[in-house]
Backbone as CSV, one residue per row, in Angstrom:
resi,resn,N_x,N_y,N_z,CA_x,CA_y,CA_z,C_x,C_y,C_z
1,UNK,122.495,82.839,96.790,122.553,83.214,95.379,121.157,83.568,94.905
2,UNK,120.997,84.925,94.603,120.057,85.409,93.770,119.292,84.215,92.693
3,UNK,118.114,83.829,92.775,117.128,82.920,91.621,116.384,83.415,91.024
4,UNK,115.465,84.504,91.572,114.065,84.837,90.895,114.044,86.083,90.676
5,UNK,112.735,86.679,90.366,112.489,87.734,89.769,110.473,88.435,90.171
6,UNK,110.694,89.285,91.094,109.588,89.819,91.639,108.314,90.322,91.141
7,UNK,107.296,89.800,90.858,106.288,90.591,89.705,105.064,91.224,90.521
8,UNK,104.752,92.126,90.882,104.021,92.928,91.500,102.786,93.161,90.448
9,UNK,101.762,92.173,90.643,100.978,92.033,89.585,99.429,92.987,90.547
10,UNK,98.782,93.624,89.453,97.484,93.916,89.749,96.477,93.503,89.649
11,UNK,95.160,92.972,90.644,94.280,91.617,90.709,92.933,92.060,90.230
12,UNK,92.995,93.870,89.848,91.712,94.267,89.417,90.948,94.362,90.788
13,UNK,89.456,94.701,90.518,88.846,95.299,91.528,88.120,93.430,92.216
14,UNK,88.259,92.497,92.232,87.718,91.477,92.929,87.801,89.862,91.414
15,UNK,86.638,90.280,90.471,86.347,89.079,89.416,87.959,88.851,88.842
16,UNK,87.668,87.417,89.006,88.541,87.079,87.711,88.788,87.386,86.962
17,UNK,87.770,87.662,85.919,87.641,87.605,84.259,88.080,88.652,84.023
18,UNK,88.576,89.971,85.203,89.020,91.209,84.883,90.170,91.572,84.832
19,UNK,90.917,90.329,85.543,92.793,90.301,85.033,92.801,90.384,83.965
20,UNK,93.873,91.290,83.504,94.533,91.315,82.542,94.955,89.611,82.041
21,UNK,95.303,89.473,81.050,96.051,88.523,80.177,97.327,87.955,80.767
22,UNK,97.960,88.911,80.888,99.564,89.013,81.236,99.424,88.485,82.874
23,UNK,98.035,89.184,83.649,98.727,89.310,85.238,97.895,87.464,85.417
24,UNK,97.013,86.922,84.513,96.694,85.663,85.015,97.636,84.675,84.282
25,UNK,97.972,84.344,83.168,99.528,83.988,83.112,100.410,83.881,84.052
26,UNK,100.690,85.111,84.604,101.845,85.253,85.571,101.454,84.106,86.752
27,UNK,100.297,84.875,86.873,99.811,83.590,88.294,99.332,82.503,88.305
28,UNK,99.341,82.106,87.028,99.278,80.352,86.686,100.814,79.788,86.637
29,UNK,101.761,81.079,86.868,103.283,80.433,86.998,103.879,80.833,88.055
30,UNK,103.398,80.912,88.751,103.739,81.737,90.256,104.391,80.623,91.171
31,UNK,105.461,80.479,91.817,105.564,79.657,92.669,105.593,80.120,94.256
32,UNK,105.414,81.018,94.241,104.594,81.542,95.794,104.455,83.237,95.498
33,UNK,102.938,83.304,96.126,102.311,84.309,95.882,101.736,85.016,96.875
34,UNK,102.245,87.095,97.375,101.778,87.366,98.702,101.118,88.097,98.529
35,UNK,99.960,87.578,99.081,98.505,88.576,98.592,97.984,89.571,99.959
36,UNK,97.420,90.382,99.672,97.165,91.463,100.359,95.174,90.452,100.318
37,UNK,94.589,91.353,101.079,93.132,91.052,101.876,92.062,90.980,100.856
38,UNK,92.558,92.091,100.077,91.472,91.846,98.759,91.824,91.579,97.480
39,UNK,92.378,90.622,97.683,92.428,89.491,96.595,91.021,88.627,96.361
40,UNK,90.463,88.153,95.480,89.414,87.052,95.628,89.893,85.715,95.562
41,UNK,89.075,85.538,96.273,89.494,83.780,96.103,89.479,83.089,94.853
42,UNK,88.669,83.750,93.678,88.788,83.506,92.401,89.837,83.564,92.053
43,UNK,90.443,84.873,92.274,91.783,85.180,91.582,93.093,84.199,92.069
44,UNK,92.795,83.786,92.963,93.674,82.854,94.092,93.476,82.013,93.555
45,UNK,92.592,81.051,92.810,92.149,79.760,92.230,93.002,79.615,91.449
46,UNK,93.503,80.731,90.818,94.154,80.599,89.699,96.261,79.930,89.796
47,UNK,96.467,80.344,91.013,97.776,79.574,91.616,98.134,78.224,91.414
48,UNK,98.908,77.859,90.712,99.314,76.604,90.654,99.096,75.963,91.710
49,UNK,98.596,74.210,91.768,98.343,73.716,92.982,99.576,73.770,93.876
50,UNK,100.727,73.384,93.489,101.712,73.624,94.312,102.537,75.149,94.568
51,UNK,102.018,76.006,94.661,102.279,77.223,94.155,101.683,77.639,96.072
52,UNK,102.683,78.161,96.794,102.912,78.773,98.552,102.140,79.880,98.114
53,UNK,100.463,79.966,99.150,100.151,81.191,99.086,100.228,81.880,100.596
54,UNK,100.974,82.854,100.560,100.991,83.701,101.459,100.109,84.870,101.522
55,UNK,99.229,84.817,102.628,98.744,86.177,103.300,99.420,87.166,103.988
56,UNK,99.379,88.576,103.231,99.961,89.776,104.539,99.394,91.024,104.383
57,UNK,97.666,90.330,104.832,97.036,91.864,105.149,97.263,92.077,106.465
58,UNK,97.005,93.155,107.173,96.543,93.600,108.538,95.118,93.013,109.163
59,UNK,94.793,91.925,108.854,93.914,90.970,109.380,94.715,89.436,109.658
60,UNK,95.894,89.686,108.828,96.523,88.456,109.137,97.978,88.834,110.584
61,UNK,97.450,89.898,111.023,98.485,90.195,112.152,99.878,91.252,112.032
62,UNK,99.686,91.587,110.307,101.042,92.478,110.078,100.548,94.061,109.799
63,UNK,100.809,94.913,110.588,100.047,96.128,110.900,101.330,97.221,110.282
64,UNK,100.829,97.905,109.158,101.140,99.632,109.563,102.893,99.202,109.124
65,UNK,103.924,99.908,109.518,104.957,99.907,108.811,105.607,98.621,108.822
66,UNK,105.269,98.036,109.984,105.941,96.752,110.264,105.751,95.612,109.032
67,UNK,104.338,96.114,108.907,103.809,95.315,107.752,104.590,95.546,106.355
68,UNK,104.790,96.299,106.298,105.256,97.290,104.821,106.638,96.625,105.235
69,UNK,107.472,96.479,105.896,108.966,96.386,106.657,108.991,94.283,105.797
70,UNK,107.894,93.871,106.571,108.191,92.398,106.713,107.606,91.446,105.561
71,UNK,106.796,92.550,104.525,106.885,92.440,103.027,108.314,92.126,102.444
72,UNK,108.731,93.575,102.667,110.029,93.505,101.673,110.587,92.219,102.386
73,UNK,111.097,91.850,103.357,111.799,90.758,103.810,111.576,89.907,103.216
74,UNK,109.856,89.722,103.313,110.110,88.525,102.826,109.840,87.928,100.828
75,UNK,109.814,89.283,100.431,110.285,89.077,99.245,111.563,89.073,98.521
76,UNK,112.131,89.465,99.555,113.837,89.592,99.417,114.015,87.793,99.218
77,UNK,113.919,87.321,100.639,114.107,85.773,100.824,113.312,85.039,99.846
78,UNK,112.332,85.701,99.792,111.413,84.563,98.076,112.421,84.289,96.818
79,UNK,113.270,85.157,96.992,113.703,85.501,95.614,114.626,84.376,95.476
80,UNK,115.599,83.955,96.522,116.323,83.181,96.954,116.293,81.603,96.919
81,UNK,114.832,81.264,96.908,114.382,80.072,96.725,113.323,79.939,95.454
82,UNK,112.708,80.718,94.766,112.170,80.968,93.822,112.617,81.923,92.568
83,UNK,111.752,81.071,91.228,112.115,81.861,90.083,111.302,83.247,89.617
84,UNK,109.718,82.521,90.098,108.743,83.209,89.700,108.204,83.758,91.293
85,UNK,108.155,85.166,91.803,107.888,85.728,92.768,106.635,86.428,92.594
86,UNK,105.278,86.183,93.298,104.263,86.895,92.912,103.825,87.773,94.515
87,UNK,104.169,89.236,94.106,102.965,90.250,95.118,101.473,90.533,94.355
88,UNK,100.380,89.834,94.907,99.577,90.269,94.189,98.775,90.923,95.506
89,UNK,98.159,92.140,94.545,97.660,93.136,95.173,96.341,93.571,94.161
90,UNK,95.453,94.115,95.539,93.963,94.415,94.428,94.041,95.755,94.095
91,UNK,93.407,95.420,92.779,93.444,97.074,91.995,94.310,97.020,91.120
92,UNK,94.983,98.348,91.292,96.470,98.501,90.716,97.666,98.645,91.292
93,UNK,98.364,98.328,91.411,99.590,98.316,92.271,100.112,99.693,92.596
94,UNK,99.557,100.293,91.777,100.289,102.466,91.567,99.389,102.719,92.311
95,UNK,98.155,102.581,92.795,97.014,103.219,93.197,96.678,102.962,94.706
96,UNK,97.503,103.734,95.709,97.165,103.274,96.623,97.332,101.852,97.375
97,UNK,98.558,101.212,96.335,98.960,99.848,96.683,99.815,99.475,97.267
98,UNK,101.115,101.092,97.708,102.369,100.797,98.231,102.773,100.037,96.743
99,UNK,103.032,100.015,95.461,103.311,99.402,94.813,104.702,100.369,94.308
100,UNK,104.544,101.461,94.729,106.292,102.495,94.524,107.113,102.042,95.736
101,UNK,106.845,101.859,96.891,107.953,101.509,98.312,108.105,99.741,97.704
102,UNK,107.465,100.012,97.281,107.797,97.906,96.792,109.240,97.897,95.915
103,UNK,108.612,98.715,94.889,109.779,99.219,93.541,111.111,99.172,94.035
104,UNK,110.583,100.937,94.709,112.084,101.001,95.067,113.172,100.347,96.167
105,UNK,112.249,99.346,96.782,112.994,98.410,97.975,113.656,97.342,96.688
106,UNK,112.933,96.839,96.162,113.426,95.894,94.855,114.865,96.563,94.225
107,UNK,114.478,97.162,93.783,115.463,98.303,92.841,116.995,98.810,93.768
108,UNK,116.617,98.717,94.850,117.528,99.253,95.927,118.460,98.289,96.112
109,UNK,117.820,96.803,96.386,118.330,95.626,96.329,119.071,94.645,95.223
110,UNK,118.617,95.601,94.151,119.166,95.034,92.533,118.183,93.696,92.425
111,UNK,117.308,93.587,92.858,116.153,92.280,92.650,115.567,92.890,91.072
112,UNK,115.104,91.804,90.554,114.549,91.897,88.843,113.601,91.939,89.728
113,UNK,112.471,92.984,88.682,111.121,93.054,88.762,110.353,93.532,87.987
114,UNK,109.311,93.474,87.649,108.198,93.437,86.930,106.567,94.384,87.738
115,UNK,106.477,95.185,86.988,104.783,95.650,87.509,103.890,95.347,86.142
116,UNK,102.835,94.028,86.462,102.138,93.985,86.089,100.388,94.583,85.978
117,UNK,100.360,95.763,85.742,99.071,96.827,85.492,97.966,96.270,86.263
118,UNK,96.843,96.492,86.976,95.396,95.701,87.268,94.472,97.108,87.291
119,UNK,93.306,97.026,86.822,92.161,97.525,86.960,92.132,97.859,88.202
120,UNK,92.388,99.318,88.041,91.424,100.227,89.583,90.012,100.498,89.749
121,UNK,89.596,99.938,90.621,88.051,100.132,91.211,88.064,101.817,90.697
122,UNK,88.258,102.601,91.206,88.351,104.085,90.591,88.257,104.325,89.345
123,UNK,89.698,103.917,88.842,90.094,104.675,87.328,89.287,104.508,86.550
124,UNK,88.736,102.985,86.397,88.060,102.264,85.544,87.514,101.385,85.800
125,UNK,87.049,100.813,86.949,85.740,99.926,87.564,84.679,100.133,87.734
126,UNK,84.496,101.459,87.774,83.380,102.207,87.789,83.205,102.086,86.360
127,UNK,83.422,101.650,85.641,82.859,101.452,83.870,81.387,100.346,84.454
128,UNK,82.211,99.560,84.824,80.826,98.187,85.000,79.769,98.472,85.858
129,UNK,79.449,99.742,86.019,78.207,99.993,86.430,77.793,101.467,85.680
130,UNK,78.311,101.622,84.494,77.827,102.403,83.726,78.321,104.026,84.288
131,UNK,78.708,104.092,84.603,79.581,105.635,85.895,80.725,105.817,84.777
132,UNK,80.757,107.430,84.339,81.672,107.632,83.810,82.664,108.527,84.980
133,UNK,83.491,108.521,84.902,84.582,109.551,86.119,84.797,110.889,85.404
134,UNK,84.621,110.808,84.097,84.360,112.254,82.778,83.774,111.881,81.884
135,UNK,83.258,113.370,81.978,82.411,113.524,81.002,82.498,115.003,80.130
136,UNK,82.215,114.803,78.696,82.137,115.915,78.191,81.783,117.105,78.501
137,UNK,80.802,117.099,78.721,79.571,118.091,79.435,79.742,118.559,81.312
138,UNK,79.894,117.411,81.757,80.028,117.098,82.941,81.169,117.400,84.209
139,UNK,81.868,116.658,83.659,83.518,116.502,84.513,84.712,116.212,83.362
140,UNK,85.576,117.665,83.509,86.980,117.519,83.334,88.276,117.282,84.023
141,UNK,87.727,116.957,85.144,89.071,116.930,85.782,88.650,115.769,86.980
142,UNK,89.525,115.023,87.545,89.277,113.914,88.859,90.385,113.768,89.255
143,UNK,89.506,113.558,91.227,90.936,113.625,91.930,90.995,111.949,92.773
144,UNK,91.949,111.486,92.843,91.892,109.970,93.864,92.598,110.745,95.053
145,UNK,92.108,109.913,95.708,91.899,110.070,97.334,92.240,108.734,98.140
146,UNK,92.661,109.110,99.297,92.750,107.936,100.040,91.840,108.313,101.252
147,UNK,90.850,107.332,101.764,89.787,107.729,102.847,89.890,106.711,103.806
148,UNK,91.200,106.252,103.836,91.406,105.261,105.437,92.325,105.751,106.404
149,UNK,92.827,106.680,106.241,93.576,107.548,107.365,92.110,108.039,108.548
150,UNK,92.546,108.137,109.594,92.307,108.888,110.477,91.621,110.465,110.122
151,UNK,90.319,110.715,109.734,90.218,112.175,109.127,89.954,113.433,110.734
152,UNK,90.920,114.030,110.748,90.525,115.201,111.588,90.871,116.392,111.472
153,UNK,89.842,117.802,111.692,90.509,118.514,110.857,90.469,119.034,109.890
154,UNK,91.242,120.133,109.456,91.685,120.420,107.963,92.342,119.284,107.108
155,UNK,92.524,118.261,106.100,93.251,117.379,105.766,94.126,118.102,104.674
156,UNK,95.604,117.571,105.541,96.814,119.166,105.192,97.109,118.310,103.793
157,UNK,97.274,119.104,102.820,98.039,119.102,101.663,96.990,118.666,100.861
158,UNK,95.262,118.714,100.827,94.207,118.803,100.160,93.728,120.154,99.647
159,UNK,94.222,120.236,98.205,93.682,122.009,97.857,92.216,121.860,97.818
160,UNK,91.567,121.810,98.623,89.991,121.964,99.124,89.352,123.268,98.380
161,UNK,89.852,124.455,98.195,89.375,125.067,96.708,89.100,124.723,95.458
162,UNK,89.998,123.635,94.951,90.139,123.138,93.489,89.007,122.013,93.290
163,UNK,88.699,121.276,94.823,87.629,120.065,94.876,86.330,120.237,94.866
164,UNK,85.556,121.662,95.384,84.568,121.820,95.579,84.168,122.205,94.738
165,UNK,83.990,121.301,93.362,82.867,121.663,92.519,82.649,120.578,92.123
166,UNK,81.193,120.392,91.524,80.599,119.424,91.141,81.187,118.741,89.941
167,UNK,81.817,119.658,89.194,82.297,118.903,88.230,83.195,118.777,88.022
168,UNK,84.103,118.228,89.092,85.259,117.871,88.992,85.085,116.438,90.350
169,UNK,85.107,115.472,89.638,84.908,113.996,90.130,86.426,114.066,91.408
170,UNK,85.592,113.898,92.857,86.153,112.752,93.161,85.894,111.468,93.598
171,UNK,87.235,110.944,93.799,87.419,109.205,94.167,87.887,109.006,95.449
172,UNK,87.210,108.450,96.471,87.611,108.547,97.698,87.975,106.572,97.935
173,UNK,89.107,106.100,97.916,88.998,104.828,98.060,89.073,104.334,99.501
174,UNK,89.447,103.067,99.946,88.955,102.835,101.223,88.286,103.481,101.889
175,UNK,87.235,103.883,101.957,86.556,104.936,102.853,85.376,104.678,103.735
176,UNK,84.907,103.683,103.835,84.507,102.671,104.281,84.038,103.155,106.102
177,UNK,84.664,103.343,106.808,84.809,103.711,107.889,84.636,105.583,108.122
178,UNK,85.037,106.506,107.191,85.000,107.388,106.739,84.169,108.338,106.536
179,UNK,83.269,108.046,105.837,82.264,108.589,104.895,81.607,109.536,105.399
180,UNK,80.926,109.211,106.956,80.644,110.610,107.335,81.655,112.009,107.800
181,UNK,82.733,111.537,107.783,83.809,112.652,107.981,84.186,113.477,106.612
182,UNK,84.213,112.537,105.500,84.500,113.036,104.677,83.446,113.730,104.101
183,UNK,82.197,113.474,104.053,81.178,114.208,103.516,81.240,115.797,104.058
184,UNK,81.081,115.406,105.481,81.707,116.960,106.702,82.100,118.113,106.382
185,UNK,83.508,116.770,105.842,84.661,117.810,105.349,84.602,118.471,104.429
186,UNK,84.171,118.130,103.222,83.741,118.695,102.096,82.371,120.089,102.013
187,UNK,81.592,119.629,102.891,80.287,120.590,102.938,81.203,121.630,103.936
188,UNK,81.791,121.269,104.491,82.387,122.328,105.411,83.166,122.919,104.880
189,UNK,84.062,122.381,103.654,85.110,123.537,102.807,84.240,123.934,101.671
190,UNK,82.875,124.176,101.377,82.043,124.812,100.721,81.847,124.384,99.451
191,UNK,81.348,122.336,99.761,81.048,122.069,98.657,79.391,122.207,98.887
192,UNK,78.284,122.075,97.574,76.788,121.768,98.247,76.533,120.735,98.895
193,UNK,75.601,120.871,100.107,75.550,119.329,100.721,74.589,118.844,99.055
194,UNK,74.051,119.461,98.361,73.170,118.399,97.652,73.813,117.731,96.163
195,UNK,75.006,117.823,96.753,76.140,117.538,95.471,75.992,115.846,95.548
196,UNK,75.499,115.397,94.411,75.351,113.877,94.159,76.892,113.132,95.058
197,UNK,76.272,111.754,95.836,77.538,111.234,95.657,76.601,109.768,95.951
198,UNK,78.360,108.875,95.758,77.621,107.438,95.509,78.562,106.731,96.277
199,UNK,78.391,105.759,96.704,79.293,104.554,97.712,78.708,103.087,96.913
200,UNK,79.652,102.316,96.521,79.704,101.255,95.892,80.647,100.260,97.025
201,UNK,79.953,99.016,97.301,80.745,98.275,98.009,80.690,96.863,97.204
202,UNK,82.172,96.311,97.436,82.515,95.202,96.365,82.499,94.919,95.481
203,UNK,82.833,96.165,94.399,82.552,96.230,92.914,82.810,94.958,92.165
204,UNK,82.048,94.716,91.335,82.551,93.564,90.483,82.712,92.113,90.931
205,UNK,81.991,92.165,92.661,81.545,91.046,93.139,80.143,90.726,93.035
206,UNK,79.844,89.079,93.070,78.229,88.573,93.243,77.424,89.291,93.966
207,UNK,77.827,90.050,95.498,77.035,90.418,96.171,77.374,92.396,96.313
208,UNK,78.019,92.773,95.659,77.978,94.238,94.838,76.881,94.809,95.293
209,UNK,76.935,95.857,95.915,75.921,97.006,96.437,76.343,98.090,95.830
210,UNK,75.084,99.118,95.601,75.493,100.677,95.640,74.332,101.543,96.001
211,UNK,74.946,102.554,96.467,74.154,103.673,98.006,74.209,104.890,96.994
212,UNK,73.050,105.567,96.372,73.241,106.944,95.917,72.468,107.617,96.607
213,UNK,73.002,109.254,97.211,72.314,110.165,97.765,72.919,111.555,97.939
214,UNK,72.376,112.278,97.878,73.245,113.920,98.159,74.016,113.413,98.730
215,UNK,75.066,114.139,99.049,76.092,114.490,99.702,75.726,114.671,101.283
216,UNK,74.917,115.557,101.476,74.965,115.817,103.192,74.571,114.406,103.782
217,UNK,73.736,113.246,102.984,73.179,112.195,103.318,73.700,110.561,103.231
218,UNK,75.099,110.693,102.559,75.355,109.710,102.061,76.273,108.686,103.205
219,UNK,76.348,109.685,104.548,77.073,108.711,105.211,75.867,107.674,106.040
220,UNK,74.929,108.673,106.163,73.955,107.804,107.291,73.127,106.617,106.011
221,UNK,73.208,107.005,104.737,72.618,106.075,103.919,73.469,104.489,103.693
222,UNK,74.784,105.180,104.052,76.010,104.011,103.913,75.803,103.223,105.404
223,UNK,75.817,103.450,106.069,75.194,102.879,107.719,74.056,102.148,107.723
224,UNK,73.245,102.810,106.729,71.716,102.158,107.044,71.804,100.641,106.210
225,UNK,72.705,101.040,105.106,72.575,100.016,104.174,73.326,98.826,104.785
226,UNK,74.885,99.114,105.640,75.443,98.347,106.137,76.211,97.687,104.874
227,UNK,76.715,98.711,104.453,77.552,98.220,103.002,78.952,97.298,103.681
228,UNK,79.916,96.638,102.972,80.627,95.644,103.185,81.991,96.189,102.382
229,UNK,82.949,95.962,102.714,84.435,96.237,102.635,85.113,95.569,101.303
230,UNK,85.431,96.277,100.609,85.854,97.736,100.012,84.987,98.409,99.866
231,UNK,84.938,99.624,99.820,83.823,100.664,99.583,84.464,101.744,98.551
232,UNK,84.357,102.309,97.803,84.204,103.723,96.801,83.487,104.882,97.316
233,UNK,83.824,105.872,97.380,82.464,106.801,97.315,83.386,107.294,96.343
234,UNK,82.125,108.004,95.799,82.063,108.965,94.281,81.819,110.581,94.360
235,UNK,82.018,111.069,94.442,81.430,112.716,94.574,81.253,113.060,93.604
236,UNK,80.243,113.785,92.848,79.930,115.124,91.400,78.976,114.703,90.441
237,UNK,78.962,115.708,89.503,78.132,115.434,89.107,77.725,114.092,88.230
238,UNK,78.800,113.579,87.924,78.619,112.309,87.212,77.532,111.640,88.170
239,UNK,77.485,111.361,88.724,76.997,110.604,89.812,75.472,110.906,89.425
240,UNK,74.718,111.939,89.105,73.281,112.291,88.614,73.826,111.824,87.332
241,UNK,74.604,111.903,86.265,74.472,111.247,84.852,74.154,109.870,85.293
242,UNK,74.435,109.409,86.215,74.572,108.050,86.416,73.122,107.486,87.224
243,UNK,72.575,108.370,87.889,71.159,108.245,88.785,70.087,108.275,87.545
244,UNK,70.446,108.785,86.502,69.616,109.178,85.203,69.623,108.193,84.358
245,UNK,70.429,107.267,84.104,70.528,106.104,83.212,68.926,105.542,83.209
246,UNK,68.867,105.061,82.299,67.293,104.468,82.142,67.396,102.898,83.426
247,UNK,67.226,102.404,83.705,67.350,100.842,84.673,67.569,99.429,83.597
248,UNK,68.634,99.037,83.902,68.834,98.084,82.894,69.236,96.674,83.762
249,UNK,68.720,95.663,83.430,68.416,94.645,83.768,69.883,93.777,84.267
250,UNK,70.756,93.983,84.939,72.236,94.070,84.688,72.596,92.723,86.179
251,UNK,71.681,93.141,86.831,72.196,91.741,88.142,72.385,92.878,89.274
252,UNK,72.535,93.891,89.110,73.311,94.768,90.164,72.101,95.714,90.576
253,UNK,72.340,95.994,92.307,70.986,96.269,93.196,71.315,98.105,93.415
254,UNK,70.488,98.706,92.910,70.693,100.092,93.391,69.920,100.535,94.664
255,UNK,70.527,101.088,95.472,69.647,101.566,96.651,69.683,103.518,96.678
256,UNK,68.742,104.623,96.122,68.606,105.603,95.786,67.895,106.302,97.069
């Protein structure tokens, strides 16, 4: 017999203090909660002591569809023994979270559910280091990206005409592993190599890095620095609005 009700909450880009209202509530009532890799342990603090936390990143052994497969399972069966069902996931759940194959496995199943919103490192995490993604003057238009696939190649169903300009921001997330392919790729579909870009690793954590440098340079600068997982890169011109800021005393280490 059906009990609970599934809430696919968003954990923001790492800090606490950046949940939403609604999604730390939820997880002060959570009675088991399946978190994906970048969750913080802050945000995890927040679980009722008796409150089952489950891990199911691909560091915990569940890889690629299987993983995606043995989710739904086992939120199906959560539901069964629980009222309050928590997927928490970092970021936003829409963004690169599998948070639509979640939906519609729920929805398919007639399971109640809930998407609770979280702060994307992208959309709007880049606020806390003063980075606008538009700008008046600057950038009208931005594209998100996913930069943990395998890049080789042409990357099919990328209008690579519409991207190569400076002022039109993109967001390359996981990219981490990436960066020099993607830079490649871009100078090679005729963006400038000296087109600003930026790599931010662990936004909105204590130990928060960020790498700014042209474009043709930004992968070997991301190597040298030995940045740490999650990573951002940024492409356009925002990225010089942002190299231009006066230096403000903020806790956070720029490497230029």
């Amino acid at each position: 017999m059906q009990l609970g009700k599934v809430y696919l909450v968003g954990a923001g880009p790492g800090a606490a203090d950046l949940l939403t209202i609604r999604a730390a509530r939820i997880i002060s009532q959570a009675q088991i909660v399946f978190y994906d890799g970048l969750v913080s342990d802050e945000v995890l603090e927040l679980c009722p002591a008796d409150c089952e936390r489950v891990p199911v990143s691909k560091r915990y052994g569940l890889k690629s569809q299987c993983r995606q497969e043995a989710i739904h399972r086992m939120l199906e069966e959560a539901v069964q023994r629980y009222t309050t069902v928590v997927r928490l996931k970092g970021g936003d759940p829409g963004i690169f979270g599998r948070g639509g194959e979640e939906v519609k496995f729920l929805a398919s199943r007639k399971i109640p559910w809930e998407v609770v919103p979280g702060i994307s490192a992208g959309v709007c995490g880049l606020s806390l280091l003063g980075l606008p993604i538009t700008h008046r003057k600057l950038a009208s238009a931005v594209t998100l990206l996913t930069g943990s696939q395998v890049f080789s190649g042409d990357l099919d169903g990328i209008p690579w005409p519409l991207l190569v300009s400076p002022s039109h921001t993109l967001l390359f997330y996981m990219t981490l592993r990436h960066v020099h392919e993607i830079s490649n790729q871009l100078v090679r579909h005729g963006m400038n190599p000296e087109t600003h870009a930026l790599c931010v690793s662990r936004l909105s954590y204590p130990d928060q890095e960020v790498v700014a440098t042209p474009l043709a340079r930004i992968g070997d600068a991301v190597s040298a620095a030995a940045l740490k997982t999650p990573v951002l890169l940024v492409v356009g011109d925002v990225v010089d609005f942002w190299r231009k800021l006066p230096q403000i005393a903020c806790g956070m280490e720029r490497r230029l």
